[in-house]
N, C-alpha and C positions, 0 to 999 in steps of 0.2 A: 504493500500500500504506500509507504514512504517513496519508494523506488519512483512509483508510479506519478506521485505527485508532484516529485524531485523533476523529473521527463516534463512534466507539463508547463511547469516554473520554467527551466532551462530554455524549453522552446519557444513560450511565449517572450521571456528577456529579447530572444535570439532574431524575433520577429520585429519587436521594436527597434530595437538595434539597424537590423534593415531598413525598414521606414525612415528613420533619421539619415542613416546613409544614404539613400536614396533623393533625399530632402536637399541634402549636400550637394549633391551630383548637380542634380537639376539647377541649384542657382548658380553654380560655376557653368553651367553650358547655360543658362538662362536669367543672364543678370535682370535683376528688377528693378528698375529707376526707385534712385531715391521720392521719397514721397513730396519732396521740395523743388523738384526739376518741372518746369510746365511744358508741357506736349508742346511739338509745332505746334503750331497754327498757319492755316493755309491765307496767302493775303486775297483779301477778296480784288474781284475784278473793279477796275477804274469803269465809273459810271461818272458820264456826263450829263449836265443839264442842257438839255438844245433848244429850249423856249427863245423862239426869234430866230433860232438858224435856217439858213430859206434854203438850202442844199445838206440833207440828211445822210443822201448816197448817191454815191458815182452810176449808181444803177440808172439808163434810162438819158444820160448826159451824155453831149457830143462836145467834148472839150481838145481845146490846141496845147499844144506847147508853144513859150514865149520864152524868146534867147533873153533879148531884153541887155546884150553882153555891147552894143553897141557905141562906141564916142564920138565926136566930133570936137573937132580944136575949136576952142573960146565957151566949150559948155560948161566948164566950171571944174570937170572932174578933174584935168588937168592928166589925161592918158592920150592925146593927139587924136588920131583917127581912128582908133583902136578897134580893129575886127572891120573895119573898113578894108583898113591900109594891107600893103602885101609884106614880102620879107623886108627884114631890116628899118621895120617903120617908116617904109617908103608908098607912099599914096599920091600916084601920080599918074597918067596916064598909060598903059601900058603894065604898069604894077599896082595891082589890086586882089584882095581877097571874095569880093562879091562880084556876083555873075547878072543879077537883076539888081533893077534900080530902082526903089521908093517911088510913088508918086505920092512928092510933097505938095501938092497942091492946095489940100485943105490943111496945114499944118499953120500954126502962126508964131512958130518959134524955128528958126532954118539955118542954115551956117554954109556958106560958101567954099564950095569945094575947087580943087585943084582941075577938076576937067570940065569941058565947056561941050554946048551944042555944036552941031554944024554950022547954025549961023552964026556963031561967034560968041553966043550967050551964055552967061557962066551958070553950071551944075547948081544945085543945091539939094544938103538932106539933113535929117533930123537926128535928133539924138535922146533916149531912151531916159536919160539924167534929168530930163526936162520933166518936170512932172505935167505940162499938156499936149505934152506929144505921147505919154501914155495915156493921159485921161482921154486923147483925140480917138486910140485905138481900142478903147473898153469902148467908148461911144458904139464905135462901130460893131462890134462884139451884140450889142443890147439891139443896133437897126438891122443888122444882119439875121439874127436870131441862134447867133453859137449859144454856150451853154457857159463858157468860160474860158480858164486858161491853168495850165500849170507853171508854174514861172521857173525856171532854170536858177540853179543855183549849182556854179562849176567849185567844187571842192579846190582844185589847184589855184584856184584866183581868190578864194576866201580867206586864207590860212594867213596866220599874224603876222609872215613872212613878208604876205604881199597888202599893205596898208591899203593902196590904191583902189585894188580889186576888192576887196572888202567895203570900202567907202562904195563904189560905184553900187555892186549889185544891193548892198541895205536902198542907197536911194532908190533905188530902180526897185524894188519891193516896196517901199514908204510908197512912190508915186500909184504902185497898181493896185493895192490896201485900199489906197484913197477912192480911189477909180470903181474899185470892184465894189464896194459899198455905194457909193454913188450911180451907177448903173445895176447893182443887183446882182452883178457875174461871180458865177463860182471862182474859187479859186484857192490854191493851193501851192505848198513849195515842194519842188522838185530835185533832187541830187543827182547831179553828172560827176561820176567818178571819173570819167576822161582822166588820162593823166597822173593820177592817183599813184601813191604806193601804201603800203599798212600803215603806216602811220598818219597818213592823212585819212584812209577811210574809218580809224579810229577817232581822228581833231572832229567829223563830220560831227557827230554826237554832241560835243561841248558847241558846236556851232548853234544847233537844232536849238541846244536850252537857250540859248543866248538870244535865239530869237525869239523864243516862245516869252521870252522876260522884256525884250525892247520894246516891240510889237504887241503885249499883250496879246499873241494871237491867238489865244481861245476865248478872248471878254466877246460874249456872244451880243453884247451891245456894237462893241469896237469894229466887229468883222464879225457880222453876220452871214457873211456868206462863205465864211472861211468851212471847204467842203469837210464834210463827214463821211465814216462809212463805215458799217458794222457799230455804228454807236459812239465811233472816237474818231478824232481828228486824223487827216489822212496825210499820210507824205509820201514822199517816192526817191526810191533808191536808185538809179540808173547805171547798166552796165557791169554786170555779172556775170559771169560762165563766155563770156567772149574767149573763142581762141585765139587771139592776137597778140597775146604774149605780155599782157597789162603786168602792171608790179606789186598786186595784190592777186591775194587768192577766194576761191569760195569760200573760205572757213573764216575769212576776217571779216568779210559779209556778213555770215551767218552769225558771229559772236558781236556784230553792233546789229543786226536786230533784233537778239538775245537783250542786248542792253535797254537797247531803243524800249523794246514792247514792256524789261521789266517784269517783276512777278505779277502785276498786278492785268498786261497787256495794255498797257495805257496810251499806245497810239495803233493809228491804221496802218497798214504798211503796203505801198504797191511795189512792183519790182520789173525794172525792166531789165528784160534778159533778150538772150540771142532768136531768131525767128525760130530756128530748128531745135528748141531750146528739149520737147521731148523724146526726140529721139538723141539725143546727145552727138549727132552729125555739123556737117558741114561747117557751120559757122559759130557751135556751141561747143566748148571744152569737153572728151567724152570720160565725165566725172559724174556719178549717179547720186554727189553731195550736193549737186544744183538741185535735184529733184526735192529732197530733203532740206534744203532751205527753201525751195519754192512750198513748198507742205505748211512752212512756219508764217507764211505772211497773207495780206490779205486776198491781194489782186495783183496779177501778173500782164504787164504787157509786152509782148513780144517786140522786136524791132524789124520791123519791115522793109524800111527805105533803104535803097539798091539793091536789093531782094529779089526781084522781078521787073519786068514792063507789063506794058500793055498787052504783046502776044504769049509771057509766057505766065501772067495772074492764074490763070486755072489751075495748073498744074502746080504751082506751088503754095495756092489756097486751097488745094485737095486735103492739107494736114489741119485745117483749121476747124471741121468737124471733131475730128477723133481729139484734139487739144481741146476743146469746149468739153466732150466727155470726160477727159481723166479730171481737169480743174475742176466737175462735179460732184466726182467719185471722191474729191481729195479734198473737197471744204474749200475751194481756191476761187476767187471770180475772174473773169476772163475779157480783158479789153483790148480788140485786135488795134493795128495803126493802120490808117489812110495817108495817103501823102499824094501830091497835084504832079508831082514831076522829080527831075534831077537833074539838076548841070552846076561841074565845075570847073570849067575849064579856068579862070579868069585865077581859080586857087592853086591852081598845079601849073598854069603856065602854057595850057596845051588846047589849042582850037578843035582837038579832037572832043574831046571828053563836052563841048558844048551840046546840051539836051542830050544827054546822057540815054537820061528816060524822058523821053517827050510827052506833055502831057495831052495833045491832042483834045484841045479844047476843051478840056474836062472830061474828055472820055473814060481818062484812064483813072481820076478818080471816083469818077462816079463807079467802073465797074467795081472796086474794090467795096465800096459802099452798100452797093449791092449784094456782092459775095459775104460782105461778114452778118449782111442781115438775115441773107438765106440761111448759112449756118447757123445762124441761132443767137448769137450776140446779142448784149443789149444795150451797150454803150460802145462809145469810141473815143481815140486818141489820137488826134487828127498831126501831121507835123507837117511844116510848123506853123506858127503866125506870123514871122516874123523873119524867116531864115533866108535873107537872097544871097547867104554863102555859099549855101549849095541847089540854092533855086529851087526850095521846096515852103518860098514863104504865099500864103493865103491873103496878103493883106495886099492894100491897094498899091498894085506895081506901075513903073510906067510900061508903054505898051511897043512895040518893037520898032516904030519909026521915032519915038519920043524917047529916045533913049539919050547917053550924050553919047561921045568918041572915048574909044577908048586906045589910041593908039593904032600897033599892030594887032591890038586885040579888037573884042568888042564885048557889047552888055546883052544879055538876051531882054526879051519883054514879055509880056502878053499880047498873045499873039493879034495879031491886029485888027480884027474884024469885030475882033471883044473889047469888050469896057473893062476901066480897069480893074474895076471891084468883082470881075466873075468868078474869082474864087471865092471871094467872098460868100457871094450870092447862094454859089454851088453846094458850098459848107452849111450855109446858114437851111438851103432845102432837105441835106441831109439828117441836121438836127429834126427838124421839122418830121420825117419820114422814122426816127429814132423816141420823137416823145410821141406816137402813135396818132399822127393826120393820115388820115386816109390820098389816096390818088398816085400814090410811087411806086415803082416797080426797078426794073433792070434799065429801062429806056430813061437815059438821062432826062432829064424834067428841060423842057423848054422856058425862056423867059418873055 
């Protein structure tokens, strides 16, 4: 009997004993926070107030791009001719960087340039520093009926390096603020990494805040039309997964829109990348990290210009379906580029390269117009408003007998049987066919 009850003592000790050991174990493989440590917490998402904001979403808008990078000697900025002039800061007949020529006509601020007409009469153009010669061009924007603009803002011309370029493009943003409020036009800032290396697509960031604190640009009083999408304020990165051998990478992209958005997602993010950007060909780095930074932002625009012409759009707007699908599949929104034309000879130096891509009276942008509506598209990103660098600007050109002399060179125009505002016009039908009026098809709209 003692034996017996000796055995049961023993085994039950022998039992406890394991239980405690057991107890041991477990918190050595399973530490338990001290009772004084407080859990994460997840940051909630950044919610804005949009009461007064007249443009919510890019959805539905037919907006340009605005270089706006323009000078002229005696505007004030004190950069000469600047994106005028050709190498060597020489702007003079013969050496220039623009292929079309402004019609300043309705302009009342002008500055007399180095080349003259045939009869003898001297040139004149405008300069973007002027704050009425950008309020002249939202005017237009609002008669026309575009939707807006995104404004160019070149990373290499902003940096504390370059005082100059920094002064210039804030004013040139001060003036289109003014303008877009005063006409109602959307509008938003844009980043061209051109030129870039990691450490400036890093400076981009501290730029971003610096404006958002000059400009106030979320007082939805201040700039009300400063555009939205997905709920927050929109900006745009430009110039990603290029294979052109740029001096940054995907991954320094991807870790400032990591920054940019923030645990909380606190801004919108568009992103322009290469045309052929999904299948990782031709003109896009074949890196499957683009795809994955395109996953992370909001809205992707591909880049179109010198992409195609007129005979070969179909064929190379064949991928623009299946990229509308994956951007579905993937949370992504999807805004194809239109553009009027292409010539630069006047930049390279070379009579060949004049109308490049000819725009054939608007044919060839209206077919593109066409094509991204068939595919399913709902907005557009028209380029440019303002570009007669490379003869792809919308805004009022002079027209091919009204041009001046340019030497051994010359200026192209629109073409002559047109007014000069017919891209305008053309653009401003498109918006018109994109916020849902009825009566547009593939057949360019007559006037």
């Amino acid at each position: 009997m003692m034996i017996v009850q000796y055995n049961r003592f023993f085994n039950l000790a022998l039992l406890v004993c394991s239980f405690f050991l057991w107890i041991a174990c477990s918190k050595d493989n399973n530490p338990i926070k001290d009772s004084d440590e407080e859990p994460e917490e997840e940051v909630p998402e950044a919610v804005y107030d949009e009461t007064g904001c007249l443009y919510t979403s890019y959805t539905g808008l037919v907006m340009a791009g605005y270089q706006g990078w323009f000078a002229a000697e005696g505007d004030g900025s004190n950069r000469g001719w600047y994106h005028y002039q050709g190498p060597n800061n020489t702007f003079k007949p013969g050496i220039t960087n623009i292929d079309f020529w402004p019609d300043v006509t309705e302009y009342t601020k002008t500055y007399k340039s180095p080349f003259q007409y045939a009869d003898g009469s001297d040139a004149y153009l405008y300069s973007p520093y002027d704050e009425e010669s950008v309020d002249l061009h939202f005017k237009w924007m609002k008669e026309y009926g575009l939707d807006g603009v995104h404004m160019q803002r070149f990373v290499g011309e902003i940096k504390p390096s370059n005082a100059a370029g920094k002064r210039h493009f804030n004013q040139v943003l001060a003036n289109a603020l003014k303008a877009a409020k005063k006409y109602e036009q959307a509008i938003s800032v844009m980043y061209d990494l051109s030129g870039s290396n990691s450490e400036d697509v890093a400076y981009l960031e501290q730029d971003w805040n610096e404006l958002q604190q000059t400009f106030d640009l979320f007082n939805n009083f201040e700039h009300p039309t400063y555009l939205r999408h997905n709920g927050k304020p929109l900006m745009t990165i430009w110039g990603v997964g290029f294979n052109d051998n740029r001096q940054y990478s995907i991954s320094d992209v991807s870790r400032l829109v990591d920054r940019l958005k923030g645990p909380s997602n606190k801004v919108s993010i568009m992103l322009g990348v290469p045309y052929y950007w999904r299948t990782l060909d031709r003109d896009t780095e074949n890196d499957p990290a683009l795809l994955e930074l395109i996953k992370k932002v909001d809205i992707i625009m591909p880049w179109a210009v010198g992409r195609y012409d007129n005979n070969s759009y179909n064929n190379a707007a064949g991928t623009m379906v299946t990229d509308l699908m994956w951007c579905k599949q993937n949370g992504v929104d999807y805004v194809p580029l239109v553009f009027p034309g292409f010539s630069w000879g006047n930049m390279h130096n070379d009579p060949s390269l004049y109308n490049s891509i000819p725009r054939l009276k608007g044919d060839f942008l209206w077919k593109q117009v066409a094509g991204a509506k068939g595919a399913g598209a709902a907005s557009l990103y028209v380029a440019m408003f303002d570009e007669v660098d490379e003869g792809t600007a919308i805004f009022k050109c002079a027209r091919e007998n009204e041009v001046p002399l340019n030497g051994p060179l010359q200026f192209m125009g629109i073409e002559q049987d047109l007014p000069s505002d017919h891209y305008l016009w053309l653009t401003g039908q498109a918006a018109n066919w994109f916020h849902g009026e009825s009566g547009y098809g593939s057949t360019k709209p007559n006037r």
